[in-house]
Backbone of each chain as nested JSON, in Angstrom:
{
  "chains": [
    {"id": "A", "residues": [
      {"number": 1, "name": "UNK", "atoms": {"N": [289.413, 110.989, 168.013], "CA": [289.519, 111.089, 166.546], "C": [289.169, 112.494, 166.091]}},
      {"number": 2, "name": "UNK", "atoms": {"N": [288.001, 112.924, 166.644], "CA": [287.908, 114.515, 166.449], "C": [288.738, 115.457, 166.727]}},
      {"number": 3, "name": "UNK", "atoms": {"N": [289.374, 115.336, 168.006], "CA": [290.461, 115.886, 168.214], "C": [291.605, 116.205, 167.317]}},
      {"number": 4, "name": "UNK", "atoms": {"N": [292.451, 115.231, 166.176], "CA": [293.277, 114.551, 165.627], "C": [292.649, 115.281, 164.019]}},
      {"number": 5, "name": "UNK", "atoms": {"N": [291.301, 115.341, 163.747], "CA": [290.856, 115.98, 162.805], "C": [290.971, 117.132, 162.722]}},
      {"number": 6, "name": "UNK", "atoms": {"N": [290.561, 117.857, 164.473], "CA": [291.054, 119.277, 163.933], "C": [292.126, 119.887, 163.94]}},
      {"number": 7, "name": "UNK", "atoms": {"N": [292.846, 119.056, 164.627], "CA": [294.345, 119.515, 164.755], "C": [295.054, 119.145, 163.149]}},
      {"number": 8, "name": "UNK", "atoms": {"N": [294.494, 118.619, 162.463], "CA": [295.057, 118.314, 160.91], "C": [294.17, 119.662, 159.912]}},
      {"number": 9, "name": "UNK", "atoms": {"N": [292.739, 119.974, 160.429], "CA": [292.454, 121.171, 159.703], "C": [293.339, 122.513, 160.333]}},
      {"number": 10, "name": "UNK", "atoms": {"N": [293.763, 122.913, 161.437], "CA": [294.192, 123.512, 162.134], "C": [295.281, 123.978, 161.165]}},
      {"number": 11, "name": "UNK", "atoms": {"N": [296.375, 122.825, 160.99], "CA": [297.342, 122.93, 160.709], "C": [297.003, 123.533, 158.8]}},
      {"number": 12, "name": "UNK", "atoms": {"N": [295.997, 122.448, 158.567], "CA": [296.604, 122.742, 157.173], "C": [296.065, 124.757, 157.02]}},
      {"number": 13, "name": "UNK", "atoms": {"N": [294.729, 125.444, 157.336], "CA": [294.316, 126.489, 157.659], "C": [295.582, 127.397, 157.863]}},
      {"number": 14, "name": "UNK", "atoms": {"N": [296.69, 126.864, 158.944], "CA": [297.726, 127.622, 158.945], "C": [299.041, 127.933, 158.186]}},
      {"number": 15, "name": "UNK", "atoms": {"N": [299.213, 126.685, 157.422], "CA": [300.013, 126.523, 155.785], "C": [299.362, 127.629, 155.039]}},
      {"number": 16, "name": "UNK", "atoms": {"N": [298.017, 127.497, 154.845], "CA": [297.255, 128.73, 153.782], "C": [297.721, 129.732, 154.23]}},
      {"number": 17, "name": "UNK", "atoms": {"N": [297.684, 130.274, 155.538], "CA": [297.166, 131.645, 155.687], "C": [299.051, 132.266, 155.741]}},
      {"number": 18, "name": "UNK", "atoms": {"N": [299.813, 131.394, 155.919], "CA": [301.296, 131.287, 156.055], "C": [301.504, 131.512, 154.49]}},
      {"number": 19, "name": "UNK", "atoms": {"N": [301.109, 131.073, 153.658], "CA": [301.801, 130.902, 152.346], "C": [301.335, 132.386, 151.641]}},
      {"number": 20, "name": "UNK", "atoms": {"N": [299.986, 132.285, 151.929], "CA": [298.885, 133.694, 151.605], "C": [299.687, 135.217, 152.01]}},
      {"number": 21, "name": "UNK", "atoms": {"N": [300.086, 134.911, 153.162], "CA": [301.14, 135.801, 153.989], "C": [302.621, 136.237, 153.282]}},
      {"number": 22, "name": "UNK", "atoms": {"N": [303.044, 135.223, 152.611], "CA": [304.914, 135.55, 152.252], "C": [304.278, 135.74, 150.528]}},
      {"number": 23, "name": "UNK", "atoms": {"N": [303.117, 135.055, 150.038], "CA": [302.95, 135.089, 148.263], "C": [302.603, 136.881, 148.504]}},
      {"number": 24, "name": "UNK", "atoms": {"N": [301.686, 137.393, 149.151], "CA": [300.732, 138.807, 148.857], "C": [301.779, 139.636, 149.371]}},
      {"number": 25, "name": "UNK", "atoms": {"N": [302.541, 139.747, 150.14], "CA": [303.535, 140.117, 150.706], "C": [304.487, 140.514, 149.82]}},
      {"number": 26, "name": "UNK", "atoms": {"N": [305.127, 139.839, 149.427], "CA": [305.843, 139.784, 147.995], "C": [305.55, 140.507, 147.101]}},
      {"number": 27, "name": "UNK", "atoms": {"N": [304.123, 140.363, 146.681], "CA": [303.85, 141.197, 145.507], "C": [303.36, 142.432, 145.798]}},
      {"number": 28, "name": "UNK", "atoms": {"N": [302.915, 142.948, 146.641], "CA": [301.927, 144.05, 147.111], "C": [303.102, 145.238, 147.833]}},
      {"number": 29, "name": "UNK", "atoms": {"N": [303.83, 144.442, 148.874], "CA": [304.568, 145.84, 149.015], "C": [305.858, 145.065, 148.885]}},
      {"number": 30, "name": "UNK", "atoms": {"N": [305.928, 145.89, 147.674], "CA": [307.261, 146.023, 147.005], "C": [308.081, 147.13, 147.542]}},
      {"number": 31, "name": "UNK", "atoms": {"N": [308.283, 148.246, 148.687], "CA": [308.831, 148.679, 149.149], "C": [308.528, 149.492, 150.698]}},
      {"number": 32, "name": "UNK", "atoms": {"N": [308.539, 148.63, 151.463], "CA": [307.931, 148.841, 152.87], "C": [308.132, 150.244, 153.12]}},
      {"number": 33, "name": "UNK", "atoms": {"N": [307.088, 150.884, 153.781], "CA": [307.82, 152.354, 154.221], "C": [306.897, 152.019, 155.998]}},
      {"number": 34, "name": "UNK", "atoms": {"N": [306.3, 153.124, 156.62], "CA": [306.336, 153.208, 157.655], "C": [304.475, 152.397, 158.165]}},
      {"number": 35, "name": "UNK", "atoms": {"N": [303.948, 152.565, 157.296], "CA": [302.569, 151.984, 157.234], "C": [302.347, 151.144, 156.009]}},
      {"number": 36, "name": "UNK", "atoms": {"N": [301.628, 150.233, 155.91], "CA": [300.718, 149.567, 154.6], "C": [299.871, 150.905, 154.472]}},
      {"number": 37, "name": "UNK", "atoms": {"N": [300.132, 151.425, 152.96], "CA": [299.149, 152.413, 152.201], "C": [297.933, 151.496, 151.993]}},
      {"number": 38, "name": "UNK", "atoms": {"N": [296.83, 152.589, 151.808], "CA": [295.19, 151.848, 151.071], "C": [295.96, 151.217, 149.828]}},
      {"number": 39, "name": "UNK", "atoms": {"N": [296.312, 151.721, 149.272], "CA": [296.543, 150.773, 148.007], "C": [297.118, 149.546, 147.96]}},
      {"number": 40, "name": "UNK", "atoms": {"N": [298.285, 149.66, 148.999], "CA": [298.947, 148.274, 149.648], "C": [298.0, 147.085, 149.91]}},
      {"number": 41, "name": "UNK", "atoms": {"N": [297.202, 147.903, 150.68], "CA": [296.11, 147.31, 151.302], "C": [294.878, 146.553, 150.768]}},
      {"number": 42, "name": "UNK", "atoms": {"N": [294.577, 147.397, 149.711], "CA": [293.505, 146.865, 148.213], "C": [294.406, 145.7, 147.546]}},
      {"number": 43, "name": "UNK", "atoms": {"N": [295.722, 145.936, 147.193], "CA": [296.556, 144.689, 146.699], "C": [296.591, 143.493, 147.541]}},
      {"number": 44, "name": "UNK", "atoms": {"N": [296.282, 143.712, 148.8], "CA": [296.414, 142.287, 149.627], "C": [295.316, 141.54, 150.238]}},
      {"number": 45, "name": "UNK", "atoms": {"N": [294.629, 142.596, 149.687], "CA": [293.312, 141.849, 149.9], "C": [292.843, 141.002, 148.62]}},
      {"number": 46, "name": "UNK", "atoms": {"N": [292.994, 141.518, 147.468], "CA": [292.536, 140.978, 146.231], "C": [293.602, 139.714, 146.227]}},
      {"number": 47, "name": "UNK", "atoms": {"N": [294.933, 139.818, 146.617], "CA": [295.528, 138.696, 146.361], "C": [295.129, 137.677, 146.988]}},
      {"number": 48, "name": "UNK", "atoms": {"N": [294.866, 137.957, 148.291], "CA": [294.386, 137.141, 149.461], "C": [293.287, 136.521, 148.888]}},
      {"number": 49, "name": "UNK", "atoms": {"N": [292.259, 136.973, 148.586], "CA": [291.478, 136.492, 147.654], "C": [291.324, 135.142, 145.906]}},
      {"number": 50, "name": "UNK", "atoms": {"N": [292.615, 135.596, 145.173], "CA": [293.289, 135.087, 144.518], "C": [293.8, 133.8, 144.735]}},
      {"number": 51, "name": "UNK", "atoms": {"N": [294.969, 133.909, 145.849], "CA": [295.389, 132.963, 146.244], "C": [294.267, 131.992, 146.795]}},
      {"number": 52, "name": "UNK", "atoms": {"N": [293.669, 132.222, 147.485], "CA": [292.22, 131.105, 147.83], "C": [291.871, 130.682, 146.718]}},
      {"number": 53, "name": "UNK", "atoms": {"N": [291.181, 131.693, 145.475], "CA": [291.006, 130.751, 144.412], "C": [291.713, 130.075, 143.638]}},
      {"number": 54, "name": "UNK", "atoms": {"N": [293.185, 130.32, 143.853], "CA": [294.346, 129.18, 143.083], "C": [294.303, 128.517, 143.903]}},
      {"number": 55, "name": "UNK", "atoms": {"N": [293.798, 128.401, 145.474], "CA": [293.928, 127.125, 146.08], "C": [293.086, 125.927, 145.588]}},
      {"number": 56, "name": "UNK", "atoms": {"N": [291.699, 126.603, 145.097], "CA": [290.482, 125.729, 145.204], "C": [290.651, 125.145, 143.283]}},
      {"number": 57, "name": "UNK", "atoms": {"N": [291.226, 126.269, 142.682], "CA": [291.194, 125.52, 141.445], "C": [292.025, 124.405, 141.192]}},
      {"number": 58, "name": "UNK", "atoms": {"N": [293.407, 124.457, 141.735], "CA": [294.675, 123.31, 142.531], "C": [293.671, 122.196, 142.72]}},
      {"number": 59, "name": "UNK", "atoms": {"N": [292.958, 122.424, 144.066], "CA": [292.648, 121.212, 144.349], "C": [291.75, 120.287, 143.6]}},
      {"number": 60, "name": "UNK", "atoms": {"N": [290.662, 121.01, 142.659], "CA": [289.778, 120.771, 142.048], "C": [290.357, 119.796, 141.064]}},
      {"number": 61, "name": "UNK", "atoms": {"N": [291.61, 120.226, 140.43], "CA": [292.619, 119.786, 139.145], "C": [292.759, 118.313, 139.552]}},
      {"number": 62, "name": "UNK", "atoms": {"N": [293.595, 118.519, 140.843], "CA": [294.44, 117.843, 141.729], "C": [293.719, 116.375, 141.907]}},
      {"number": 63, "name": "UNK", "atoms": {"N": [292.369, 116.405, 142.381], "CA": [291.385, 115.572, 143.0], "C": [291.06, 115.188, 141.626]}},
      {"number": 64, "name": "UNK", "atoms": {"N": [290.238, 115.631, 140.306], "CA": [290.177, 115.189, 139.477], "C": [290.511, 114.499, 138.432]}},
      {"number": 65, "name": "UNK", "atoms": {"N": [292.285, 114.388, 138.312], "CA": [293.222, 113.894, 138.283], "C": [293.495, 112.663, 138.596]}},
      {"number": 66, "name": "UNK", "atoms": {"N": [293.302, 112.786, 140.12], "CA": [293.442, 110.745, 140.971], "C": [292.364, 110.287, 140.728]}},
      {"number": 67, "name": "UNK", "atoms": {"N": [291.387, 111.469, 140.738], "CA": [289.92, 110.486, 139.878], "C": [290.468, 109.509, 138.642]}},
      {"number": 68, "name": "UNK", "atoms": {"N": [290.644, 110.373, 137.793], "CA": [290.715, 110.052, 137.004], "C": [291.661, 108.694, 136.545]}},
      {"number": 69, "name": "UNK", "atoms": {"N": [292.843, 108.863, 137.41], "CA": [294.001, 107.707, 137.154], "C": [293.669, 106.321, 138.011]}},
      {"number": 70, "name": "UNK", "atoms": {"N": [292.833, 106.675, 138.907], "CA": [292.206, 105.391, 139.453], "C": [291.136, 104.867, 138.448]}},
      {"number": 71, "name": "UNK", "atoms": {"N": [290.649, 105.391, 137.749], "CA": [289.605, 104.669, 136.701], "C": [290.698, 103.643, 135.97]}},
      {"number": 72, "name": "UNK", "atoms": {"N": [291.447, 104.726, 135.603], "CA": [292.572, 104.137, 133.9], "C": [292.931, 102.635, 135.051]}},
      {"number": 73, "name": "UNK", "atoms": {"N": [293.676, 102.675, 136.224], "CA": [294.476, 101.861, 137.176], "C": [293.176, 100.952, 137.048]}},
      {"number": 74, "name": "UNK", "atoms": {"N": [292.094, 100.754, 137.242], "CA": [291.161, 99.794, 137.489], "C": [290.63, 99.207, 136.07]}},
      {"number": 75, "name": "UNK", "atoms": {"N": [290.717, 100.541, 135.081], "CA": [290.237, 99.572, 134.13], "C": [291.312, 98.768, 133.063]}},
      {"number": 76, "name": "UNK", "atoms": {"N": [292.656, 98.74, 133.895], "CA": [293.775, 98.064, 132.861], "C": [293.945, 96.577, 134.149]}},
      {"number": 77, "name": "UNK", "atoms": {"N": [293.577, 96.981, 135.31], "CA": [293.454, 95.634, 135.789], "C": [292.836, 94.421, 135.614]}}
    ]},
    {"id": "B", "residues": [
      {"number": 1, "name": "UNK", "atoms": {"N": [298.943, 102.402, 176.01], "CA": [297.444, 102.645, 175.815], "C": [297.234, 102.156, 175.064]}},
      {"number": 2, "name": "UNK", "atoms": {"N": [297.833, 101.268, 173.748], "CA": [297.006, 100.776, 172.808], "C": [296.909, 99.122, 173.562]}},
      {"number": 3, "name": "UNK", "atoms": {"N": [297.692, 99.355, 174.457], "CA": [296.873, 97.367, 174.867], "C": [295.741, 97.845, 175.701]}},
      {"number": 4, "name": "UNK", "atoms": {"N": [295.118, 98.914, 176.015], "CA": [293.897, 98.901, 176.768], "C": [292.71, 99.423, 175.454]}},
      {"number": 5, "name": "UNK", "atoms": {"N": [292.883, 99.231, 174.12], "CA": [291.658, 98.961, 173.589], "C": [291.82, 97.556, 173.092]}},
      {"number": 6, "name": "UNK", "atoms": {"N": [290.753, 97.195, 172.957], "CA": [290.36, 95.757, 172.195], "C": [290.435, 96.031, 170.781]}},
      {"number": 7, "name": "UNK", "atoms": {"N": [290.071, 95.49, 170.458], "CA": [291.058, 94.619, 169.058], "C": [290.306, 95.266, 167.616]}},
      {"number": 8, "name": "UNK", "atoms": {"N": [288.709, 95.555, 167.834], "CA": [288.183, 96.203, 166.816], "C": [288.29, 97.108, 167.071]}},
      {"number": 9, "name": "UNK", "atoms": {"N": [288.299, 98.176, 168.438], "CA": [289.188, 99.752, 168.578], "C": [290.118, 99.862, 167.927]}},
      {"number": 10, "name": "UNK", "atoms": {"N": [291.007, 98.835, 168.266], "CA": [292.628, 99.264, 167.247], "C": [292.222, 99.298, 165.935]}},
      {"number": 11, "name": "UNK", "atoms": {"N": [291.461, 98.171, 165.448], "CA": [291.61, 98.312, 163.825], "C": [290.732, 99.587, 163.644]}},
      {"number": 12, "name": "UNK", "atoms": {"N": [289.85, 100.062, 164.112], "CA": [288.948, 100.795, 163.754], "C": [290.286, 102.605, 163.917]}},
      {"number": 13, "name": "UNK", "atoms": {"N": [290.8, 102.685, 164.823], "CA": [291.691, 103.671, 164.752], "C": [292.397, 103.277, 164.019]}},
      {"number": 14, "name": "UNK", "atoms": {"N": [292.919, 102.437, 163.542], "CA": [294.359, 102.023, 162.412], "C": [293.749, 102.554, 161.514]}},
      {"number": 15, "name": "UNK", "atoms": {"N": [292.319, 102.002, 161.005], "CA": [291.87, 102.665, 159.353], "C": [291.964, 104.191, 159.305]}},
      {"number": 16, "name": "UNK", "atoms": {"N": [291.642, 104.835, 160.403], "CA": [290.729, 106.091, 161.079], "C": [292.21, 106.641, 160.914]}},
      {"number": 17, "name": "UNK", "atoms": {"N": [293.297, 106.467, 161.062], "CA": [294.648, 107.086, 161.137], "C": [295.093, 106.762, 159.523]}},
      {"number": 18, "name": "UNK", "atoms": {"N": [294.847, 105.789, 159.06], "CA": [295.618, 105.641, 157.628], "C": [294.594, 106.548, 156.683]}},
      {"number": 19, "name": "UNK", "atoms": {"N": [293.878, 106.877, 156.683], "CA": [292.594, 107.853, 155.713], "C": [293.257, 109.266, 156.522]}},
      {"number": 20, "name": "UNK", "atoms": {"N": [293.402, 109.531, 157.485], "CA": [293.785, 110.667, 157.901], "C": [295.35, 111.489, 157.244]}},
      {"number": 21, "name": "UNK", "atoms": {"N": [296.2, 110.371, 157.604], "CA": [297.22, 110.475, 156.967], "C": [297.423, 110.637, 155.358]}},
      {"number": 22, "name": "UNK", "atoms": {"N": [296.482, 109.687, 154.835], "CA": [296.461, 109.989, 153.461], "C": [296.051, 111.326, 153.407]}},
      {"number": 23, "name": "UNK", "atoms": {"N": [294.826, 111.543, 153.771], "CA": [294.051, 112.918, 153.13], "C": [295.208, 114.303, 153.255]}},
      {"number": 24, "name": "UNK", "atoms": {"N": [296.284, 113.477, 154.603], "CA": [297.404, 115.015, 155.125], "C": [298.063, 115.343, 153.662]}},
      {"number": 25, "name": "UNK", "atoms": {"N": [299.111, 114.113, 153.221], "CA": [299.984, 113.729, 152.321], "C": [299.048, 114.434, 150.87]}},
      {"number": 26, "name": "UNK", "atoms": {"N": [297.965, 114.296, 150.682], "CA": [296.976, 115.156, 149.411], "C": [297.048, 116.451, 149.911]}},
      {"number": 27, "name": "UNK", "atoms": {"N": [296.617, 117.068, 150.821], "CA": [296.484, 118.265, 151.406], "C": [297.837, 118.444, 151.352]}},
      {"number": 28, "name": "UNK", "atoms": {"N": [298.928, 117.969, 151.357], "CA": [300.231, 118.649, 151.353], "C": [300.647, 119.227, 149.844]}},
      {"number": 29, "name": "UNK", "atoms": {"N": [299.933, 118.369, 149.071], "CA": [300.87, 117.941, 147.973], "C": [299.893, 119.519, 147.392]}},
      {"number": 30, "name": "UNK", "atoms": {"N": [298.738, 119.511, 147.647], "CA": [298.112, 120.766, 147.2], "C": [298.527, 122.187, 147.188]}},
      {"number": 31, "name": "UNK", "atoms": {"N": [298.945, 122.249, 148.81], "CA": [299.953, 123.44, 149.486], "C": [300.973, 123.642, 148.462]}},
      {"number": 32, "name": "UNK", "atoms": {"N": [302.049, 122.612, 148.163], "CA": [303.052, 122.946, 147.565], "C": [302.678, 123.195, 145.662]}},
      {"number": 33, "name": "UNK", "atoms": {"N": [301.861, 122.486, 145.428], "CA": [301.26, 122.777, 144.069], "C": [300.469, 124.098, 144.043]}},
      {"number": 34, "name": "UNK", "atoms": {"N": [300.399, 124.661, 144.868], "CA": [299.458, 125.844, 144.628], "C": [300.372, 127.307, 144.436]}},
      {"number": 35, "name": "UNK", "atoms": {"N": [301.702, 126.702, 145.543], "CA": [303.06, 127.877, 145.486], "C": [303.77, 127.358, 144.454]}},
      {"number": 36, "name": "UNK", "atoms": {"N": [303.827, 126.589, 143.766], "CA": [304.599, 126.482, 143.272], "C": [304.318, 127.203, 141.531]}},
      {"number": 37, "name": "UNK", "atoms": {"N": [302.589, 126.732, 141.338], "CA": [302.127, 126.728, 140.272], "C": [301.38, 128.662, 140.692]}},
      {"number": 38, "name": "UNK", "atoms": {"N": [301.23, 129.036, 141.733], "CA": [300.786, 130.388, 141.388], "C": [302.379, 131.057, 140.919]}},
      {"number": 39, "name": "UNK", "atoms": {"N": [303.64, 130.904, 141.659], "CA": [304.992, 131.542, 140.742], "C": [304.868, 131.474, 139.492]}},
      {"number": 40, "name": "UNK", "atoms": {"N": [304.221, 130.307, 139.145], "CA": [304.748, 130.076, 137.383], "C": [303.565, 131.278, 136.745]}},
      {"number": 41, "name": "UNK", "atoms": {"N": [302.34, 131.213, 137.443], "CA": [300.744, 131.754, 136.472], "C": [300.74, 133.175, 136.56]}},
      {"number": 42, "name": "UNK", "atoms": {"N": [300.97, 133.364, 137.876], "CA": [300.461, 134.925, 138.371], "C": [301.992, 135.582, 139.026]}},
      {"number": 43, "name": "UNK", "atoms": {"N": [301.768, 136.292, 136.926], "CA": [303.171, 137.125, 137.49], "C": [302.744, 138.961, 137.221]}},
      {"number": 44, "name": "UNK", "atoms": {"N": [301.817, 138.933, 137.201], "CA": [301.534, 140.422, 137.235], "C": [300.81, 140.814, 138.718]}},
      {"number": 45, "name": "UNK", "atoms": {"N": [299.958, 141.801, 139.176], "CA": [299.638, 142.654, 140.386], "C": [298.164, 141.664, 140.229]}},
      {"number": 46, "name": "UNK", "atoms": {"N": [298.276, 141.456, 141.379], "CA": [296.823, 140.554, 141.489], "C": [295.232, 141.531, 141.532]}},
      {"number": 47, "name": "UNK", "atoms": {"N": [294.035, 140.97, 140.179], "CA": [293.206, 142.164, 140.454], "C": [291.638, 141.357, 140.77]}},
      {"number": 48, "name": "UNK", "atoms": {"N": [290.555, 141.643, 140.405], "CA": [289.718, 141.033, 141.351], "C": [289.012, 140.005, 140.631]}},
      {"number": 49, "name": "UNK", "atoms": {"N": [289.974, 139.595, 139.267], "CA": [289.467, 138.21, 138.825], "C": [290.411, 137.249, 138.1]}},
      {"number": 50, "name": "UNK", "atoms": {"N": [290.663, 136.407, 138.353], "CA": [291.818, 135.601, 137.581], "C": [291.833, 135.801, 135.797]}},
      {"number": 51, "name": "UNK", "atoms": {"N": [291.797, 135.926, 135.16], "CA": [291.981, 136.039, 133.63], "C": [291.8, 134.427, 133.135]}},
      {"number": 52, "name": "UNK", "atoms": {"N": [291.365, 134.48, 131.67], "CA": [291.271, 132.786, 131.525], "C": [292.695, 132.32, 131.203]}},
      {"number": 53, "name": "UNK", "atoms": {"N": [293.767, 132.874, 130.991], "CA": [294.743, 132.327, 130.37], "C": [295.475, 132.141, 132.226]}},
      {"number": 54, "name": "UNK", "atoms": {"N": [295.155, 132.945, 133.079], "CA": [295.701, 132.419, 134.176], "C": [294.996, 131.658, 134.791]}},
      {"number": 55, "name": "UNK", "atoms": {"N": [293.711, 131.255, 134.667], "CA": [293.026, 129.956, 135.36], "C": [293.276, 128.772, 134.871]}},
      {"number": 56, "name": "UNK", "atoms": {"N": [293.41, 128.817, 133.298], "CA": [293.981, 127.582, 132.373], "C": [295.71, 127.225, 132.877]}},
      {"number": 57, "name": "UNK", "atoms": {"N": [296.087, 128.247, 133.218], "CA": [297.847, 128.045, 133.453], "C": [297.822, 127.379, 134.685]}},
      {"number": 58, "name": "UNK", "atoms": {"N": [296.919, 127.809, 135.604], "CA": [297.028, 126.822, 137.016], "C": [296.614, 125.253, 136.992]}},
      {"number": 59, "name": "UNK", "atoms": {"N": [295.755, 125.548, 136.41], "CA": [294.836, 123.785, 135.807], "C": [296.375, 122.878, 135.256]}},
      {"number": 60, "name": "UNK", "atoms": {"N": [296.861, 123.701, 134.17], "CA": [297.678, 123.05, 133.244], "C": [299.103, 122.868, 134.04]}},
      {"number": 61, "name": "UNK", "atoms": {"N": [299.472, 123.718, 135.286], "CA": [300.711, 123.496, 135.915], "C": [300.354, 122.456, 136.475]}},
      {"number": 62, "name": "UNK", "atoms": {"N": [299.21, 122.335, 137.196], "CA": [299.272, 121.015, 138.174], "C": [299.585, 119.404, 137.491]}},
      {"number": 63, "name": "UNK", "atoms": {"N": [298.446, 119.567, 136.38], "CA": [298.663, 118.242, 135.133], "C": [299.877, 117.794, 134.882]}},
      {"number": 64, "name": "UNK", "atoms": {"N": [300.786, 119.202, 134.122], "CA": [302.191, 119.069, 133.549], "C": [302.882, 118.378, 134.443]}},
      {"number": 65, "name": "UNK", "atoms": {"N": [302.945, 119.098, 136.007], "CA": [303.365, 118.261, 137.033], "C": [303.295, 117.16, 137.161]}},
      {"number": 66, "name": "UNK", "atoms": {"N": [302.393, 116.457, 137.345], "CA": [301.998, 115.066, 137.721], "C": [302.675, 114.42, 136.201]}},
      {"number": 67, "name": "UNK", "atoms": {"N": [302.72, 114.933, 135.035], "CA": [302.702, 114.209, 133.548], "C": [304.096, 113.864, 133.887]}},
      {"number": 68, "name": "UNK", "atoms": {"N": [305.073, 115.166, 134.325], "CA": [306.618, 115.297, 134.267], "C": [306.936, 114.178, 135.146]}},
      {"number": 69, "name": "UNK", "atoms": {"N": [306.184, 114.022, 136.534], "CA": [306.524, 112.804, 137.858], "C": [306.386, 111.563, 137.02]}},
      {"number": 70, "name": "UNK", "atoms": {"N": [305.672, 111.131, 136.065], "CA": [305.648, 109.843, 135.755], "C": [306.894, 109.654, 134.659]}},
      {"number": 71, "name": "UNK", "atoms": {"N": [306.824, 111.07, 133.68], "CA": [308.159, 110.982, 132.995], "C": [309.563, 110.546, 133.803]}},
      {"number": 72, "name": "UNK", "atoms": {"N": [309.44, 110.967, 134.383], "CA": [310.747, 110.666, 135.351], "C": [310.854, 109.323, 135.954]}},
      {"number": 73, "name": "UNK", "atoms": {"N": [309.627, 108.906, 136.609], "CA": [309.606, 107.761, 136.657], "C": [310.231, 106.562, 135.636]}},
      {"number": 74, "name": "UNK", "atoms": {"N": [309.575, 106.687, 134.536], "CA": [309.221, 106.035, 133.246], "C": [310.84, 105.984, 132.876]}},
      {"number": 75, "name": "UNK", "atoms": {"N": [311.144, 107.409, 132.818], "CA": [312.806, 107.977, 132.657], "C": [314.061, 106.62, 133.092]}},
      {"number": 76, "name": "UNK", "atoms": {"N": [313.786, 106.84, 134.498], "CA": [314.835, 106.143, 135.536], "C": [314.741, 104.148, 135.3]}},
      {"number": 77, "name": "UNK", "atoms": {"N": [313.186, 104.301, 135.285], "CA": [313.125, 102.691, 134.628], "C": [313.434, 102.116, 133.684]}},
      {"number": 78, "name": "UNK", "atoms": {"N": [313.262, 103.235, 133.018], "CA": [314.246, 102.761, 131.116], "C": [315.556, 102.657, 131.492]}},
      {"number": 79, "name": "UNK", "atoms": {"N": [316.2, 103.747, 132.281], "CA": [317.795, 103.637, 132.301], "C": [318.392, 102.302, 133.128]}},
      {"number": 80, "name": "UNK", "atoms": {"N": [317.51, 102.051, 133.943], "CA": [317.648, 100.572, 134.369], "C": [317.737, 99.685, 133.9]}},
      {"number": 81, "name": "UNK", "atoms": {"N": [316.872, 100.007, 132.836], "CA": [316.841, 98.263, 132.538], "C": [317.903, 98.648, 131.183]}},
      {"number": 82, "name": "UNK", "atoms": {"N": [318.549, 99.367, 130.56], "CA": [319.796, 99.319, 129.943], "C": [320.783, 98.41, 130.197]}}
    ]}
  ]
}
């Protein structure tokens, strides 16, 4: 079962860092040349950053939400 | 291999797999709500703090979402029963 757990954190860890990858990417270098500049570099880090906290505010919403609709679902039963 | 556990093993992995699976299917639905809803929020150069009108826009994409899934729902059942 542990096994099966981390292979499900594994995966999802690699969706983030995959999505984190093509979103900062996108916005930061807007025109590739032969290196990532410092500045490139300051942009992808802050996004990288960013994006984690749109992850955690997502989920926060997300979770609070089914909270919430399981109350309404239980208290119309 | 599942006829060599006994019978409260299986159920005990059946639950142990259906909570797992659920939690994937939430964890998915997050992934795609998070790309989907940072396109809509964060359309300027990312800097080292979200703004309140873009922390409120992420909160409020996810909601709208879920509001629009039941509209649709709600939608298709009305046209049914026409």
């Amino acid at each position: 079962m542990a096994s099966i757990r981390n292979e499900l954190a594994l995966a999802n860890a690699q969706e983030l860092i995959n999505k984190t990858n093509d979103k900062c990417f996108l916005k930061c270098v807007t025109k590739p040349s032969t290196a990532l500049s410092s500045s490139e570099e300051t942009c992808l880090s802050r996004c990288f950053d960013r994006y984690m906290e749109a992850f955690n505010i997502v989920s926060r919403t997300y979770a609070t939400r089914l909270a919430r609709e399981r109350l309404e679902g239980q208290a119309q039963a | 291999m599942a006829d060599r556990f006994d019978e409260a093993t299986q159920k005990e992995l059946q639950t142990f797999l259906e909570r797992e699976q659920a939690q994937a299917r939430v964890q998915q639905s997050i992934h795609t709500f998070t790309s989907m809803c940072w396109d809509k929020c964060i359309t300027g150069t990312p800097s080292t703090r979200f703004s309140r009108g873009e922390e409120s826009c992420l909160a409020n994409c996810v909601e709208r979402f879920l509001d629009t899934s039941l509209f649709m729902v709600r939608k298709i059942e009305s046209e049914r029963g026409a």
